[in-house]
DSSP file (Angstrom, degrees, kcal/mol; ACC not computed):
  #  RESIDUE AA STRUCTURE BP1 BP2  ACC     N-H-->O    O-->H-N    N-H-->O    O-->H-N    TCO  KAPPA ALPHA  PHI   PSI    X-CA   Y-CA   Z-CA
    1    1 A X              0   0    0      0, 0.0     2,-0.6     0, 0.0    14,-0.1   0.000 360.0 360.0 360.0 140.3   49.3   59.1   47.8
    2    2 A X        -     0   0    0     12,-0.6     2,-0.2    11,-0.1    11,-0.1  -0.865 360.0-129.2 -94.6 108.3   45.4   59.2   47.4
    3    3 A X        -     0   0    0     -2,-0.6     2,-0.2     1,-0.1    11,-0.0  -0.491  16.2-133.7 -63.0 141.8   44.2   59.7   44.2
    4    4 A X        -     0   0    0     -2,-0.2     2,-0.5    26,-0.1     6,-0.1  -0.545  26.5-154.8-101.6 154.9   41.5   62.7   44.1
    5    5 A X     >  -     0   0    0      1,-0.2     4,-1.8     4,-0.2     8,-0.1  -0.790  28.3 -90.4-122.4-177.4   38.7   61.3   42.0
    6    6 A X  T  4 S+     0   0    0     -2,-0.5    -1,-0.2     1,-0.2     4,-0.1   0.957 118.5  51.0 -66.4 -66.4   36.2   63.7   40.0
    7    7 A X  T  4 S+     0   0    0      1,-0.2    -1,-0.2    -3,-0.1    -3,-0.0   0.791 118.6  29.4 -32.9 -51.1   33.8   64.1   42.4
    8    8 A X  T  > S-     0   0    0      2,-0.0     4,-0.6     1,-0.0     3,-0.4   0.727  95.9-152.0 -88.1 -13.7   35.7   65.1   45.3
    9    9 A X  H >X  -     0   0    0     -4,-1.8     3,-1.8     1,-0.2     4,-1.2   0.117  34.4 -80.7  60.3 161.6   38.8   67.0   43.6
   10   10 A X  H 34 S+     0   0    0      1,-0.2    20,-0.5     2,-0.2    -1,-0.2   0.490 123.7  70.5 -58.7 -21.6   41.9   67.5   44.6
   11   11 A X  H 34 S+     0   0    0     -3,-0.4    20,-0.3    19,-0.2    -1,-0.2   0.692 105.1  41.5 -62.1 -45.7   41.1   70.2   46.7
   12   12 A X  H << S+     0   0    0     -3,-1.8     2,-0.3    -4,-0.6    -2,-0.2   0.842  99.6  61.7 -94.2 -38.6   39.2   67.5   49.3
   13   13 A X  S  < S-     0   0    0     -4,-1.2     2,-0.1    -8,-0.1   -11,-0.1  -0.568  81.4-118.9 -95.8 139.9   41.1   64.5   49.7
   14   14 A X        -     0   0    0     -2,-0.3   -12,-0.6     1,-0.2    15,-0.3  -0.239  11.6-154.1 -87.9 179.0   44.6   64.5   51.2
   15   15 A X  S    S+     0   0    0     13,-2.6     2,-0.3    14,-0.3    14,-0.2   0.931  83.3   7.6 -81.0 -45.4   48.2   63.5   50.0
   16   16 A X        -     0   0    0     12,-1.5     2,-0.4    13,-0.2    12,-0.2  -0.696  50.6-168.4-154.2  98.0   49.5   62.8   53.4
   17   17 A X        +     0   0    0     -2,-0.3     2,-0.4    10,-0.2    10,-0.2  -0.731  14.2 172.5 -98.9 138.6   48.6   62.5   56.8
   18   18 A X  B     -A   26   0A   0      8,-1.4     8,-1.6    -2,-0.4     2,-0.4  -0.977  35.3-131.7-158.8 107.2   51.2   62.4   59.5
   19   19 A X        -     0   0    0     -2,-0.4     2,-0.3     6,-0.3     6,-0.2  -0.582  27.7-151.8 -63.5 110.8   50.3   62.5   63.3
   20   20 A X     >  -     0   0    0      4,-0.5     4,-3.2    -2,-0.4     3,-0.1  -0.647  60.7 -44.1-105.0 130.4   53.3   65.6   64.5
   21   21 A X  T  4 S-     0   0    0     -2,-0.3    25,-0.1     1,-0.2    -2,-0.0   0.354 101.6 -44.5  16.4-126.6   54.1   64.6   68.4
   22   22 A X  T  4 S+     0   0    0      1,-0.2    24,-3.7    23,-0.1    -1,-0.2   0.713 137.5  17.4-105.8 -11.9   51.4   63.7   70.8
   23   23 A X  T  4 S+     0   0    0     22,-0.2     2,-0.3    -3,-0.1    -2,-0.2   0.183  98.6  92.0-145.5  35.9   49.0   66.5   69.9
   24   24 A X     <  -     0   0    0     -4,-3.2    -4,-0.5    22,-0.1     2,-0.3  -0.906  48.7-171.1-131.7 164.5   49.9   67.9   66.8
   25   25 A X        -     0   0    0     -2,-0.3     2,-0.5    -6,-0.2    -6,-0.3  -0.980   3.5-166.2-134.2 126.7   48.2   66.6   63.2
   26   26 A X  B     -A   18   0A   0     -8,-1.6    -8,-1.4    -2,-0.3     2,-0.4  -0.987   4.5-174.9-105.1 112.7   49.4   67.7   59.6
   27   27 A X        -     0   0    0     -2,-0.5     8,-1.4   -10,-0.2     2,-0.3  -0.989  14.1-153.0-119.8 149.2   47.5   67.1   56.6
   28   28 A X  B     -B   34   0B   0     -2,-0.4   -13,-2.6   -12,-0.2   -12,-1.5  -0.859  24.0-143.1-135.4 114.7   49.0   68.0   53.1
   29   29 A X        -     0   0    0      4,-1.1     3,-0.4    -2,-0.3   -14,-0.3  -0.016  26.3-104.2 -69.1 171.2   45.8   68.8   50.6
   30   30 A X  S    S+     0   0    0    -20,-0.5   -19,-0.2     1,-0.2   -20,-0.1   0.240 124.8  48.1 -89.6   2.1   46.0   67.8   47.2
   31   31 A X  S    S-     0   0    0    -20,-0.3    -1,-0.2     2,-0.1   -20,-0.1   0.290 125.3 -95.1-132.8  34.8   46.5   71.0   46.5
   32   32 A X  S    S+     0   0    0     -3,-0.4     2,-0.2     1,-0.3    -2,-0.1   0.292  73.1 133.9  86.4  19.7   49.2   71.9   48.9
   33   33 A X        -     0   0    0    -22,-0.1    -4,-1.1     1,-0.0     2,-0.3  -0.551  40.2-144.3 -80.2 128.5   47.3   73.5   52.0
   34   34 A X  B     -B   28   0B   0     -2,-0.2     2,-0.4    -6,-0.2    -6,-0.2  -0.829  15.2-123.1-121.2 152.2   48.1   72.5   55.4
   35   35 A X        -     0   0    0     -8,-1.4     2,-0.7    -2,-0.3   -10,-0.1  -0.621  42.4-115.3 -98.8 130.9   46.3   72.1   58.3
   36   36 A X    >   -     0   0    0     -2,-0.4     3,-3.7     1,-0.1     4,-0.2  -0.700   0.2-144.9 -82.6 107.7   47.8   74.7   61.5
   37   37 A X  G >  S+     0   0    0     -2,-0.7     3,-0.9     1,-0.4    -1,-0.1   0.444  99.6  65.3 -44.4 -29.0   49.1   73.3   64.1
   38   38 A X  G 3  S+     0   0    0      1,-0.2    -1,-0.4    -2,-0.1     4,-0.2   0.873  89.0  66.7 -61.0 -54.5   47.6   76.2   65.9
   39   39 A X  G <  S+     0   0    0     -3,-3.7     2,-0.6     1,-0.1    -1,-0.2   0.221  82.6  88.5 -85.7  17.0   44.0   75.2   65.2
   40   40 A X  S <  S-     0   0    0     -3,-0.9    -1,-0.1    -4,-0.2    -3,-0.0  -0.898  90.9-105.3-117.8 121.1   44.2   71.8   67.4
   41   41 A X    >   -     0   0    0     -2,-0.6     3,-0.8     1,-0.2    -2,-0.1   0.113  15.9-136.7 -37.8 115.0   43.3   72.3   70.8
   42   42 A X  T 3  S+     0   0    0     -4,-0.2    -1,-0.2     1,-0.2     3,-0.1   0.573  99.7  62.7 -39.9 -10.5   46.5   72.3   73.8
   43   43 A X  T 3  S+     0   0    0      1,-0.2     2,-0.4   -20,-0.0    -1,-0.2   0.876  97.3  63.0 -97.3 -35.1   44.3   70.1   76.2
   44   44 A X    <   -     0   0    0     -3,-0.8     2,-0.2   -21,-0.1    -1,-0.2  -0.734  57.7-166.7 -96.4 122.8   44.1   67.1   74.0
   45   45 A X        -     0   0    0     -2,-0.4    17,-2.7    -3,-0.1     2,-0.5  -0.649  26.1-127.1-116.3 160.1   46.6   64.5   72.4
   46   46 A X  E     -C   61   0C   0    -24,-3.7    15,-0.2    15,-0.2   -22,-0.1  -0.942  21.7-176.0-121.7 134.2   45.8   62.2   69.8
   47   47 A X  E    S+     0   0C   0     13,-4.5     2,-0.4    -2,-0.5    14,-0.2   0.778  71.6   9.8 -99.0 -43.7   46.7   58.3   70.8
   48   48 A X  E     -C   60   0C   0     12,-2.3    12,-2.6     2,-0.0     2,-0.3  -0.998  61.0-148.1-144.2 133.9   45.7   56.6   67.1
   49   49 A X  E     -C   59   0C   0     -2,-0.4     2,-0.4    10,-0.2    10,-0.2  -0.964  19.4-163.6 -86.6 124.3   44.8   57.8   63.6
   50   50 A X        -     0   0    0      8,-1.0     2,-0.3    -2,-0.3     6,-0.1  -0.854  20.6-134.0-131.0 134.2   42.6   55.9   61.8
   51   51 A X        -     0   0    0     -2,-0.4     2,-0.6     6,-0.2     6,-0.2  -0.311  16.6-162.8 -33.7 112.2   41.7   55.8   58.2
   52   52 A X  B >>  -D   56   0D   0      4,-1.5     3,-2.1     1,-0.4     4,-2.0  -0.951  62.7 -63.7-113.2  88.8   37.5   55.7   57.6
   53   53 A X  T 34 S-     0   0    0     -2,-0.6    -1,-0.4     1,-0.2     3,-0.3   0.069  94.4 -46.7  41.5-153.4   37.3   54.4   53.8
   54   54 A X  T 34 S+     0   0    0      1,-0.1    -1,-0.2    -3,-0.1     3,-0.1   0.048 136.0  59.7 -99.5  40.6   38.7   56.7   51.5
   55   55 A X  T <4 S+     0   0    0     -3,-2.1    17,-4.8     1,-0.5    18,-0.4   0.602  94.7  19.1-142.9 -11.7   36.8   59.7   53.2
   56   56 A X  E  <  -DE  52  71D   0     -4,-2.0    -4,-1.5    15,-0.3    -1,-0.5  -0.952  57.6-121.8-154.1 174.7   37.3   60.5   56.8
   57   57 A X  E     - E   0  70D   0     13,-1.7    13,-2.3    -2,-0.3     2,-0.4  -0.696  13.1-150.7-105.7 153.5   39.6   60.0   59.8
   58   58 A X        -     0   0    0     -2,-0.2    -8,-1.0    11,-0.2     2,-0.5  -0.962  20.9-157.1-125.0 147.8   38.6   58.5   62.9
   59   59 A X  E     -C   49   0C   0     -2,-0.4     2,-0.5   -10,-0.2   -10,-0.2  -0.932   6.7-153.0-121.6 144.4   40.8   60.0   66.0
   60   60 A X  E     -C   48   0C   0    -12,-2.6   -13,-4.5    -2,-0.5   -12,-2.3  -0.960  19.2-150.9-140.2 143.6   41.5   58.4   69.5
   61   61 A X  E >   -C   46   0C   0      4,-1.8     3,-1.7    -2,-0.5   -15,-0.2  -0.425  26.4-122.2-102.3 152.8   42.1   60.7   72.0
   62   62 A X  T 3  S+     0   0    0    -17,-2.7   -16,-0.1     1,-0.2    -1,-0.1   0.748 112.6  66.6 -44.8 -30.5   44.3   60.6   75.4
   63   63 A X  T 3  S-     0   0    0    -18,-0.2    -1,-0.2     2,-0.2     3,-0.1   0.429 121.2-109.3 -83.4  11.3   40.8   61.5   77.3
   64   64 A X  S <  S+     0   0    0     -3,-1.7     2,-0.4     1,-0.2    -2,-0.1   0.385  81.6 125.6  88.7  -1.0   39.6   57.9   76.2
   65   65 A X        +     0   0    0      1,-0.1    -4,-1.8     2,-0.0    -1,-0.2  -0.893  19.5 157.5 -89.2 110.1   37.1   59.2   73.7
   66   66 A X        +     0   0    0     -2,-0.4     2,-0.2    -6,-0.2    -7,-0.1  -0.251  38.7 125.0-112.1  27.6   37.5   57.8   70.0
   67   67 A X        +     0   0    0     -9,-0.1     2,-0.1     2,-0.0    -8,-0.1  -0.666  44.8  59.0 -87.4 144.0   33.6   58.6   69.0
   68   68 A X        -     0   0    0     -2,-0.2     2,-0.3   -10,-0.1    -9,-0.2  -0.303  65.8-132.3 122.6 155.0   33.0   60.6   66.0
   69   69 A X        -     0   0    0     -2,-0.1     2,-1.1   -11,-0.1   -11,-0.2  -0.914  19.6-155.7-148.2 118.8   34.1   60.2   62.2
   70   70 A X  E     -E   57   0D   0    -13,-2.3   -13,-1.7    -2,-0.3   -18,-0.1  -0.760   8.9-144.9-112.6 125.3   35.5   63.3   60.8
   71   71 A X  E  >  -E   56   0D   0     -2,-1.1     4,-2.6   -15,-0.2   -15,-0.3  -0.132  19.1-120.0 -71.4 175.3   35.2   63.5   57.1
   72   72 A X  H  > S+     0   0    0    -17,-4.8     4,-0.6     2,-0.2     5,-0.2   0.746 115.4  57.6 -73.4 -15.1   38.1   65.2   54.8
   73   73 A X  H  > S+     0   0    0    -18,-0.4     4,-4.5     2,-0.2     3,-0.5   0.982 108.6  45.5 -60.4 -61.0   35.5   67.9   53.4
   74   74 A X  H  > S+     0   0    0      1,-0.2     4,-2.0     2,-0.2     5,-0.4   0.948 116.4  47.6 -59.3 -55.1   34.9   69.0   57.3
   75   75 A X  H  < S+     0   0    0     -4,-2.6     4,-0.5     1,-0.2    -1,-0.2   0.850 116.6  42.0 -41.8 -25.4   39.0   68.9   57.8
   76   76 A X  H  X S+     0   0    0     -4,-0.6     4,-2.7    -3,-0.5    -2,-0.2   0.923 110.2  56.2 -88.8 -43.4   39.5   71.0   54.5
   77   77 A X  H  X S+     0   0    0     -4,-4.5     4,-1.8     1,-0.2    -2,-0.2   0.923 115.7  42.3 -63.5 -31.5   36.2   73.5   55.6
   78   78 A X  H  X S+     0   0    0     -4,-2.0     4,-3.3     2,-0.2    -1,-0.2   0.868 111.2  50.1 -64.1 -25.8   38.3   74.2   59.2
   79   79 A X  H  > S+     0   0    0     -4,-0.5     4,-0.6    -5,-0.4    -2,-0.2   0.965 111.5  47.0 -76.6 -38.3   41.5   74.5   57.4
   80   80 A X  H >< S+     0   0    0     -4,-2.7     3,-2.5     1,-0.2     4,-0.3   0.986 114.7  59.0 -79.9 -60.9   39.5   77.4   54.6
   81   81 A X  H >< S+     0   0    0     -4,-1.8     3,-5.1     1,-0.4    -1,-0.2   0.696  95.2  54.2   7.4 -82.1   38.2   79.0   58.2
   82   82 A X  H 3< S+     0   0    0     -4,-3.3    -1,-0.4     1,-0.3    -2,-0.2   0.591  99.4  71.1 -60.3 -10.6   41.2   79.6   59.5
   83   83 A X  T <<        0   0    0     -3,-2.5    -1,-0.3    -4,-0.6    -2,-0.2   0.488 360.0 360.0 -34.3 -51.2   41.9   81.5   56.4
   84   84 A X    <         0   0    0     -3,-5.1    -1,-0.3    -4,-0.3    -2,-0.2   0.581 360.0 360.0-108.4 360.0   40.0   84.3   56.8
């Protein structure tokens, strides 16, 4: 478990991320919001997860591409998207 610290809240960081088959990703919020399985693209599978300090994910992809650092704010602002 990732402790949420004052700045970011509970809201931003997650509890638990856990790579779902070859192209699906689940992250569990600190406040119990899940990322949809829906909202990650059918063309692409994810080969490694990696941990970026205590603030972003780094992904490597089946097309050979691992560039790119995606913080947990930008994962939590897609996830409030799909929302509305």
């Amino acid at each position: 478990m990732i402790e949420a610290t004052e700045r970011r809240g509970a809201g931003i960081e997650p509890r638990e991320i856990k790579q779902e088959g070859d192209a699906g990703l689940r992250i569990t919020w600190g406040d119990q919001r899940v990322l949809k399985p829906e909202a990650v693209s059918q063309e692409l599978t994810i080969v490694e997860i990696s941990i970026v300090g205590r603030y972003a994910l780094n992904f490597r992809w089946n097309d050979g591409h691992e560039t790119g650092i995606y913080s947990f704010r930008y994962l939590r602002d897609l996830c409030e998207e799909e929302k509305n």
